[in-house]
TORGU-995497 format. One record per residue: residue number from 1; chain; x, y, z of N, C-alpha, C, CB in turn. Coordinates in nm, 4 decimals, m for minus. Glycine has a CB too. Example, Ala and Ser with C-alpha at 12.3 -4.5 7.8 and 13.67 -1.06 7.14 Angstrom:
+-----+--------+----------+----------+----------+----------+----------+----------+----------+----------+----------+----------+----------+----------+
| num | chaine |      n.X |      n.Y |      n.Z |     ca.X |     ca.Y |     ca.Z |      c.X |      c.Y |      c.Z |     cb.X |     cb.Y |     cb.Z |
+-----+--------+----------+----------+----------+----------+----------+----------+----------+----------+----------+----------+----------+----------+
|   1 |      A |   1.3190 |  m0.5690 |   0.7800 |   1.2300 |  m0.4500 |   0.7800 |   1.3200 |  m0.3300 |   0.7800 |   1.1308 |  m0.4473 |   0.9046 |
|   2 |      A |   1.2850 |  m0.2250 |   0.7080 |   1.3670 |  m0.1060 |   0.7140 |   1.2900 |   0.0030 |   0.7870 |   1.4084 |  m0.0598 |   0.5725 |
+-----+--------+----------+----------+----------+----------+----------+----------+----------+----------+----------+----------+----------+----------+
END
This chain:
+-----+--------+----------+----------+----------+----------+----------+----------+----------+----------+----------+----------+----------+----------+
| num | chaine |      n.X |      n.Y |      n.Z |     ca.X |     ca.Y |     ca.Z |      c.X |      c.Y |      c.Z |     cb.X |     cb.Y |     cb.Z |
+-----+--------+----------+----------+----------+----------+----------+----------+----------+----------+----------+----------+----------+----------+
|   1 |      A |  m0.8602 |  m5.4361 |  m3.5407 |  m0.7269 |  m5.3967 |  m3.5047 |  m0.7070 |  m5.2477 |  m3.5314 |  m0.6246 |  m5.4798 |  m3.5810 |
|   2 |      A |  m0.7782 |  m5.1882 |  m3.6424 |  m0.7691 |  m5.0502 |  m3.6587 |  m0.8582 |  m4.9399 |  m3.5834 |  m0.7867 |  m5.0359 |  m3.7861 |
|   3 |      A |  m0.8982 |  m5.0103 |  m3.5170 |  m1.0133 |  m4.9371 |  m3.4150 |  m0.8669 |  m4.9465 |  m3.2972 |  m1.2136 |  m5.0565 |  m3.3646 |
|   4 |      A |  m0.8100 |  m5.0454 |  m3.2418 |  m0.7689 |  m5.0129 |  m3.1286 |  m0.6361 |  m4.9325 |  m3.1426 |  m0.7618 |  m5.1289 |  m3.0509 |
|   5 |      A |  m0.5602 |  m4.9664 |  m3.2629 |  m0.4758 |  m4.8647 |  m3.2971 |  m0.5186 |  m4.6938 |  m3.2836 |  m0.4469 |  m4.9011 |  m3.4331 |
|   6 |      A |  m0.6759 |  m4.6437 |  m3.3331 |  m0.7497 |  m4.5022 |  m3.3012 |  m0.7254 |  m4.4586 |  m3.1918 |  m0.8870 |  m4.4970 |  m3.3035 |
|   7 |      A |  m0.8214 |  m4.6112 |  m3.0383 |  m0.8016 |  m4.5824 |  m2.9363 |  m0.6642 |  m4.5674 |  m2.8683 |  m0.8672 |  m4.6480 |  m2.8938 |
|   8 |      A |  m0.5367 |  m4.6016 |  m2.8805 |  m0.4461 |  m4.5698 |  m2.8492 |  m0.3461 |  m4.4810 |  m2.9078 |  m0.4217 |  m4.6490 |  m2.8281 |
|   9 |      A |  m0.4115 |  m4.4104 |  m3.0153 |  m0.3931 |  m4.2531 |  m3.0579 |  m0.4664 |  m4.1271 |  m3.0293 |  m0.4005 |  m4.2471 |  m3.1784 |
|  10 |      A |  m0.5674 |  m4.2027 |  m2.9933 |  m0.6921 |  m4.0469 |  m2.8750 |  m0.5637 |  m4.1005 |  m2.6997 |  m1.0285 |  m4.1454 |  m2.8250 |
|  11 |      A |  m0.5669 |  m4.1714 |  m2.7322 |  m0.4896 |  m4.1605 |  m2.5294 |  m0.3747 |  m4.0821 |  m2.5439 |  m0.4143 |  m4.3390 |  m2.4343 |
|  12 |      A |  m0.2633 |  m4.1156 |  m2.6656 |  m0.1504 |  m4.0242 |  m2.7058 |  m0.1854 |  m3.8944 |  m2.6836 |  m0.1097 |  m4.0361 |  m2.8447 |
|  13 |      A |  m0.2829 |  m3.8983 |  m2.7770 |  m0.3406 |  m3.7596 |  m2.7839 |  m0.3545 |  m3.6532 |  m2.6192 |  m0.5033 |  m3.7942 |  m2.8522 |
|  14 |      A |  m0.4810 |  m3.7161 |  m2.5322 |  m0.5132 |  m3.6759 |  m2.4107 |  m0.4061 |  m3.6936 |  m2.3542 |  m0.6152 |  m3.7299 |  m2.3504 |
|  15 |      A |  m0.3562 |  m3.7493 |  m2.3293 |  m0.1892 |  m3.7833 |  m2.2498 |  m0.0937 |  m3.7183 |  m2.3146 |  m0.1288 |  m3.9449 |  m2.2519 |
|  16 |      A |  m0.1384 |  m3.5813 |  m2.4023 |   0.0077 |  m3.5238 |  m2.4409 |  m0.0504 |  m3.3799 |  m2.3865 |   0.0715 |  m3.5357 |  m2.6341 |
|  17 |      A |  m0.1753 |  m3.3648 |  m2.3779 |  m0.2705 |  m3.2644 |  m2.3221 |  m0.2095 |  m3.2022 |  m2.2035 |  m0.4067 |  m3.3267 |  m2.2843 |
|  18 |      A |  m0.2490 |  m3.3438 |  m2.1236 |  m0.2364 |  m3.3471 |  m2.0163 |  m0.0905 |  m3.3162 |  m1.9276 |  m0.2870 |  m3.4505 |  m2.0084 |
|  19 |      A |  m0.0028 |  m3.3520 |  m2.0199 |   0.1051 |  m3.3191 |  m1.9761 |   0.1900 |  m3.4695 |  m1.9976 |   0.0861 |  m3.2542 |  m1.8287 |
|  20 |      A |   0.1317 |  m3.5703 |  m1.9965 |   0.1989 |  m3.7249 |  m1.9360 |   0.2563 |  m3.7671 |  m2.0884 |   0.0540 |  m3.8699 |  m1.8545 |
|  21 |      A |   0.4214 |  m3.6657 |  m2.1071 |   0.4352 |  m3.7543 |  m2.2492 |   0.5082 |  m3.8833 |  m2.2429 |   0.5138 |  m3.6739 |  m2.3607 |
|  22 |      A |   0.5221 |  m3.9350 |  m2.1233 |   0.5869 |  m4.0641 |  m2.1146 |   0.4962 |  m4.2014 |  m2.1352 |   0.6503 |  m4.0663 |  m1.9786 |
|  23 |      A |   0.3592 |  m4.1537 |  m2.1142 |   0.2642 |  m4.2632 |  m2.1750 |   0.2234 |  m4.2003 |  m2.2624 |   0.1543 |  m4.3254 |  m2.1014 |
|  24 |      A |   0.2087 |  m4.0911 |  m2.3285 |   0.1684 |  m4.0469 |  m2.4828 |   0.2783 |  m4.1007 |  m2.5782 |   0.1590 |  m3.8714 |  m2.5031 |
|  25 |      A |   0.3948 |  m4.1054 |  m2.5449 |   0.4896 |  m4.1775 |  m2.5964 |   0.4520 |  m4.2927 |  m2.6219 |   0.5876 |  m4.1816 |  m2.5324 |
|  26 |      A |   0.4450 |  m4.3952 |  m2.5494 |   0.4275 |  m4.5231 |  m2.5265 |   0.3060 |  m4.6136 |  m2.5813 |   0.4303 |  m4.5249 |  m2.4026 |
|  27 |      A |   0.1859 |  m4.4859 |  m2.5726 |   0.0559 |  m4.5003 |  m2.6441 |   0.0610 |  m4.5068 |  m2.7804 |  m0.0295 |  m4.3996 |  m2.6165 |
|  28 |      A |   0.1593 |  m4.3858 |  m2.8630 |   0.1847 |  m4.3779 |  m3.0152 |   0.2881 |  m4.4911 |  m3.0537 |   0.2453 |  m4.2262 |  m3.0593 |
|  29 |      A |   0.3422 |  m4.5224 |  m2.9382 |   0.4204 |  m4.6301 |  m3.0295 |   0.3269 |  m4.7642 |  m3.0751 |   0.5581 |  m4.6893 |  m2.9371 |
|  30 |      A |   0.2890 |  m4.8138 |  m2.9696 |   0.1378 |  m4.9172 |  m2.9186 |   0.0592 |  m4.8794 |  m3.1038 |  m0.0060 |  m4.8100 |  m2.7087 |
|  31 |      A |  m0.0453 |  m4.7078 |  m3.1063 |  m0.0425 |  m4.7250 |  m3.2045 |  m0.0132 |  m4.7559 |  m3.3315 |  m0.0518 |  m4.7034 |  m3.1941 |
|  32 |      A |   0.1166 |  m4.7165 |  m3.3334 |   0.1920 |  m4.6975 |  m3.4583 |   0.1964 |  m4.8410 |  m3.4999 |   0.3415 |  m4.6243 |  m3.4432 |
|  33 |      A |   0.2180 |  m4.9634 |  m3.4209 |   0.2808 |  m5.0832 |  m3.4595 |   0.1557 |  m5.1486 |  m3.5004 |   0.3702 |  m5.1589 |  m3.3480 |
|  34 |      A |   0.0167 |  m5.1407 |  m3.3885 |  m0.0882 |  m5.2142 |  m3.4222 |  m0.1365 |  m5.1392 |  m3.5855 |  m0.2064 |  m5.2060 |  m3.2865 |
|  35 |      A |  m0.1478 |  m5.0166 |  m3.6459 |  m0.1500 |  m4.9819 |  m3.6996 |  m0.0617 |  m5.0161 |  m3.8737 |  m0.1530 |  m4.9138 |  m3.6185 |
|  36 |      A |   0.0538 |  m5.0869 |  m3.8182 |   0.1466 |  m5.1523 |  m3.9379 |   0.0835 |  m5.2977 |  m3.9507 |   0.3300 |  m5.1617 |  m3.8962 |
|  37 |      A |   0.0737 |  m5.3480 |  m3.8312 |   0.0118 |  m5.4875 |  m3.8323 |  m0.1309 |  m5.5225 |  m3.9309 |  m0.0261 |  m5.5133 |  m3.6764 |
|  38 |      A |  m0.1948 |  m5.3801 |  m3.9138 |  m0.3130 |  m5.3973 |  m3.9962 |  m0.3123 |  m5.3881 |  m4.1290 |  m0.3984 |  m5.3202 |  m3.9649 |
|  39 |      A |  m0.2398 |  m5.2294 |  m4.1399 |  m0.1907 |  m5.2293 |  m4.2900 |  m0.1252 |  m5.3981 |  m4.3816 |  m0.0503 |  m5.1069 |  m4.2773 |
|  40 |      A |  m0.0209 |  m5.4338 |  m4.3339 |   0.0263 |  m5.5602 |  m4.3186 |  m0.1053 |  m5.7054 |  m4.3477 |   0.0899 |  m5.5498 |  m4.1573 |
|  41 |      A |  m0.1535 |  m5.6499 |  m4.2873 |  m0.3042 |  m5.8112 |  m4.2977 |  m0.3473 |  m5.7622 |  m4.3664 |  m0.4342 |  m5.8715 |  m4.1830 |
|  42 |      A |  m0.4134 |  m5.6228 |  m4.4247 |  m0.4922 |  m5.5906 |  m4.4965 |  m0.4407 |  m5.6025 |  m4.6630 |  m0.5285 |  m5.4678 |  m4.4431 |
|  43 |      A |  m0.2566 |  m5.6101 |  m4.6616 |  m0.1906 |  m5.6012 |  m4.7543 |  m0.1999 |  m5.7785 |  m4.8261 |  m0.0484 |  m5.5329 |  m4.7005 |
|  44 |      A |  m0.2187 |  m5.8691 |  m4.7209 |  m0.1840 |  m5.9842 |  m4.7363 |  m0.3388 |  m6.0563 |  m4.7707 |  m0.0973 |  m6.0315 |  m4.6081 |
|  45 |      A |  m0.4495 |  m6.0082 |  m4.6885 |  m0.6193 |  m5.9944 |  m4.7641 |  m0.6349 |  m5.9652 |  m4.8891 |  m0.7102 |  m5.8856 |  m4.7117 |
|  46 |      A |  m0.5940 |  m5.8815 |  m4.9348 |  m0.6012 |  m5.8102 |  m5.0588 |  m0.5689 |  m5.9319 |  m5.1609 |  m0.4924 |  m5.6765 |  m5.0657 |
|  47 |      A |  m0.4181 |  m5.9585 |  m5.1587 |  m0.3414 |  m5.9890 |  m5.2671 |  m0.3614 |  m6.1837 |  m5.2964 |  m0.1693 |  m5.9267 |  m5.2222 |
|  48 |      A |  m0.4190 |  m6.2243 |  m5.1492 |  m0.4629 |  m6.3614 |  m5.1115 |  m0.5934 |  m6.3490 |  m5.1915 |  m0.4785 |  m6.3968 |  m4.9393 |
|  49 |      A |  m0.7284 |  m6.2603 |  m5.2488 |  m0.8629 |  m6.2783 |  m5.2309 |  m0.8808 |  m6.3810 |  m5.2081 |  m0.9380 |  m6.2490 |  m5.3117 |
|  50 |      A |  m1.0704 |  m6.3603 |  m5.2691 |  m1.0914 |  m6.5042 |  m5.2213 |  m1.1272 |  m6.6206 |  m5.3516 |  m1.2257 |  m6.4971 |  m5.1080 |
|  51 |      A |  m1.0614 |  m6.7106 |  m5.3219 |  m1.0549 |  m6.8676 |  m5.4414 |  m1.1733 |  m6.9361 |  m5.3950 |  m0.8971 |  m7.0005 |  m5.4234 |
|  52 |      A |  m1.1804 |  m6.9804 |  m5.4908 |  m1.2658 |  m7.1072 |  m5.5329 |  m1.2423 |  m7.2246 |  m5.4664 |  m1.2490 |  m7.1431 |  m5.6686 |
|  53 |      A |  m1.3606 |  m7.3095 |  m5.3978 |  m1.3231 |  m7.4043 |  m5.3209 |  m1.3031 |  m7.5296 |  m5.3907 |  m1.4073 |  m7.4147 |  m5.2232 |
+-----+--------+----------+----------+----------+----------+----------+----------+----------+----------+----------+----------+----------+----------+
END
């Protein structure tokens, strides 16, 4: 999930280059959220480890 959050912060990125900030917009938001989502699982991995079966 944190890989595709990257890839849709290099497109922000090129798409703000380029001129197109209406999908560089749209791209950082895309990032921004997949990016909370992970933080978020990674927060809930953490504090879950792993038990004993």
């Amino acid at each position: 999930m944190l890989s595709y959050a990257v890839i849709f912060f290099i497109i922000a990125i090129v798409a703000a280059v380029l001129g197109f900030t209406g999908i560089a917009g749209a791209a950082t938001n895309i990032a921004w959220i997949l990016f909370v989502v992970f933080v978020i699982l990674a927060i809930i991995s953490l504090l879950r480890g792993r038990r004993p079966v």
